[in-house]
N, C-alpha and C positions, 0 to 999 in steps of 0.2 A: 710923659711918653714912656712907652716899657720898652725896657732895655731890655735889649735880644740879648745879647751876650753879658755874661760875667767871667771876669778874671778872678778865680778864687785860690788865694795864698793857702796854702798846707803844709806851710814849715811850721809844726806844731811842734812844742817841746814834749817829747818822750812818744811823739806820734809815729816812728819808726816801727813800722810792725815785721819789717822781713829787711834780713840783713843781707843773709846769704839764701843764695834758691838753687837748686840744680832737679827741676823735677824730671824724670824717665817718662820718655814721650814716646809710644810705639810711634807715631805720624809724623816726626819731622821729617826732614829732605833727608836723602839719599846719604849724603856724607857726613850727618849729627854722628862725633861717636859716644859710647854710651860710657857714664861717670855711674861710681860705686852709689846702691842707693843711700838716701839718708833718710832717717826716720823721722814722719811729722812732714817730712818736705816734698814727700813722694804720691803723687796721684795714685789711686787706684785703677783698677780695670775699670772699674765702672764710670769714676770719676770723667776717665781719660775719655768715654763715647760719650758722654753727657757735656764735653766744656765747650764752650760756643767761639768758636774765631776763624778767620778768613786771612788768606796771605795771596798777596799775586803769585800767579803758575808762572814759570820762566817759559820765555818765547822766542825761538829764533836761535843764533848761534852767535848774537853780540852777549844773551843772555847766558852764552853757557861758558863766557869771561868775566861776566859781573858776578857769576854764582860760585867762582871756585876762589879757595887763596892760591897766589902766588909767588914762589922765590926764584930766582937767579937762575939761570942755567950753569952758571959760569962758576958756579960756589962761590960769589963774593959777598954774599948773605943779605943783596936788596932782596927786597919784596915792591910784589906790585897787589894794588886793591884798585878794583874799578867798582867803579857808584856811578850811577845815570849815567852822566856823561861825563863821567872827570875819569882819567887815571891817575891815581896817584905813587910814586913808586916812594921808597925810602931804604935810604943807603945802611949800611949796617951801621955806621957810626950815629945813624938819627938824622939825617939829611935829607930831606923832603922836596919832590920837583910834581909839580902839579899840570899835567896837558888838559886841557877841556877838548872832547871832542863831539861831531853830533855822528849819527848813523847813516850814513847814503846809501848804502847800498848791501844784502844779504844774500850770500848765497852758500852752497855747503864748504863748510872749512874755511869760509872767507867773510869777512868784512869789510867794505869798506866805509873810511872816517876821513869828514872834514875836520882838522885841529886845528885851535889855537897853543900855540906852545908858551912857556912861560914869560919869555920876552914880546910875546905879543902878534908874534910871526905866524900867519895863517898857512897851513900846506894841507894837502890829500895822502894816504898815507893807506895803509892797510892792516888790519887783525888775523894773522893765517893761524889758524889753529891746527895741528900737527898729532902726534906722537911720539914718546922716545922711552923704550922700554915698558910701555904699557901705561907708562903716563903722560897724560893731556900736557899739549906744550900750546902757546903763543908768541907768538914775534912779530915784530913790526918796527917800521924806521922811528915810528912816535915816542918809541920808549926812550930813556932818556939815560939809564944808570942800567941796561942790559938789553942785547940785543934779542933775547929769549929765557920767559920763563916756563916753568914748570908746575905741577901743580902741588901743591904742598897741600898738608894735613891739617885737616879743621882745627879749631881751638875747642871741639870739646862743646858740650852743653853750657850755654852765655849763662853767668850768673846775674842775678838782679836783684840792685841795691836798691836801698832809699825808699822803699814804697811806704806813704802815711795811712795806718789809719782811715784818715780824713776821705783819702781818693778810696779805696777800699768801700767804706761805707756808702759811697754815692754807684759805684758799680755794680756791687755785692755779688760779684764772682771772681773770686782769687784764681782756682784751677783755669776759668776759661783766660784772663788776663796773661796769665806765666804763661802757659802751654803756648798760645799765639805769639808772644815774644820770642820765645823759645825756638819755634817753627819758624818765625822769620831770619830770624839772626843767621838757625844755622843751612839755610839759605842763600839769603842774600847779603849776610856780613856773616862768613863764615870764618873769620881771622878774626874777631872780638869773643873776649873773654867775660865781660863785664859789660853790664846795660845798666846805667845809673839813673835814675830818675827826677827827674826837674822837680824842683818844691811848686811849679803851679801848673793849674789844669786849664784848659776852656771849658765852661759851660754855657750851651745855648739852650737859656732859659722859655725858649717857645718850644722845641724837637726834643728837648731834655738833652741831647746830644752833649757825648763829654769826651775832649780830645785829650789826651795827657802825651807828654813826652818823654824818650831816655837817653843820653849820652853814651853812644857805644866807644870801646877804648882801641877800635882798629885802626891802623896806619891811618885811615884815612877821615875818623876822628866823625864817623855815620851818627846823623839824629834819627831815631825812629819817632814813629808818631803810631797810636794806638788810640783810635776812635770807637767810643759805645754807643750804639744807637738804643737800648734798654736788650737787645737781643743780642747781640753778635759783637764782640771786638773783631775791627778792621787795623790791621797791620800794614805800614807802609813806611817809606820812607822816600826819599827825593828822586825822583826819577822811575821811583816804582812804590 
């Protein structure tokens, strides 16, 4: 019987091809800011129209809380990261409280969320998105270590470790791979600095289809996933 899928291991010795990446993307989101270039690492003009990848477009105004980073109003130096449906906040000491909540209802400047809170405890709650000074604020009774954050400053162009070789040659487009990691990150994980990548891939060996994974290093600890169908890398991650 042919096996649709393979699990194919690419922890090869010395298969390490890119350590460090920061490549200069005219097209990512809105708030990428731009790192000094590096030579060897940096797309061209030309490269940058030609590299093929896809990111979901944010929708709505739950999305324009999962798309910013987050700290403290209060200056006590939490941060909050929202991914699908989780918030995650963390205290300056490294203290971590996680709310899952779903979406019920949009409307402008508002959200509201069904949550479960860490203890288990379900309540309704709401997302009010505001202003203060010219920058984007959020509050809500759900937060757990502030009762309002603020928007803070991107981390900057994600770097990205660990790529083999191995997955390289089964893709065979470096520029379109980075630039679409690049554009999602600084996005939808725009508080990760680093996108590390798993030593195994999926391949489905009927579609050719090859899904690979990266471990971002933001509070809230985001897997991306990056699927080739032989034309386009798709960027995604949980909940988007």
């Amino acid at each position: 019987m042919e096996r649709r899928n393979t699990i194919i291991a690419l922890a090869v010795a010395g298969a390490v091809a890119v350590g460090m990446v920061s490549c200069a993307t005219r097209c990512v989101a809105r708030r990428a800011q731009e790192g000094p270039p590096q030579d060897a690492q940096v797309a061209t003009e030309e490269e940058v129209a030609t590299t093929r990848w896809r990111i979901p477009e944010p929708e709505g105004e739950a999305d324009e809380v999962r798309t910013r980073a987050w700290e403290a109003a209060d200056g006590s130096g939490a941060t909050l990261s929202v991914r699908g449906g989780t918030l995650v906040e963390r205290s300056a000491a490294g203290d971590v409280t996680v709310t899952a909540f779903q979406v019920a209802e949009e409307s402008e400047g508002l959200v509201r969320v069904r949550c479960v809170g860490p203890e288990g405890a379900t309540f309704e709650d709401e997302l009010r998105l505001g202003r203060d000074d010219g920058r984007v604020t959020v509050s809500s009774g759900a937060f757990r270590l502030a009762g309002t954050y603020v928007e803070a400053g991107g981390a900057g162009t994600v770097r990205i470790d660990g790529v083999p070789e191995a997955y390289l040659s089964l893709v065979g487009d470096w520029q379109g791979f980075a630039h679409g990691v690049e554009a999602f990150c600084a996005t939808w994980v725009p508080d990760a600095t680093t996108a590390t990548f798993f030593p195994e891939v999926s391949l489905d060996t009927a579609s050719g289809r090859v899904t690979a994974t990266l471990a971002c290093d933001d509070p809230a600890s985001t897997t991306v996933a990056v699927a080739w169908d032989g034309t386009t890398f798709e960027v995604s991650c949980d909940g988007r």
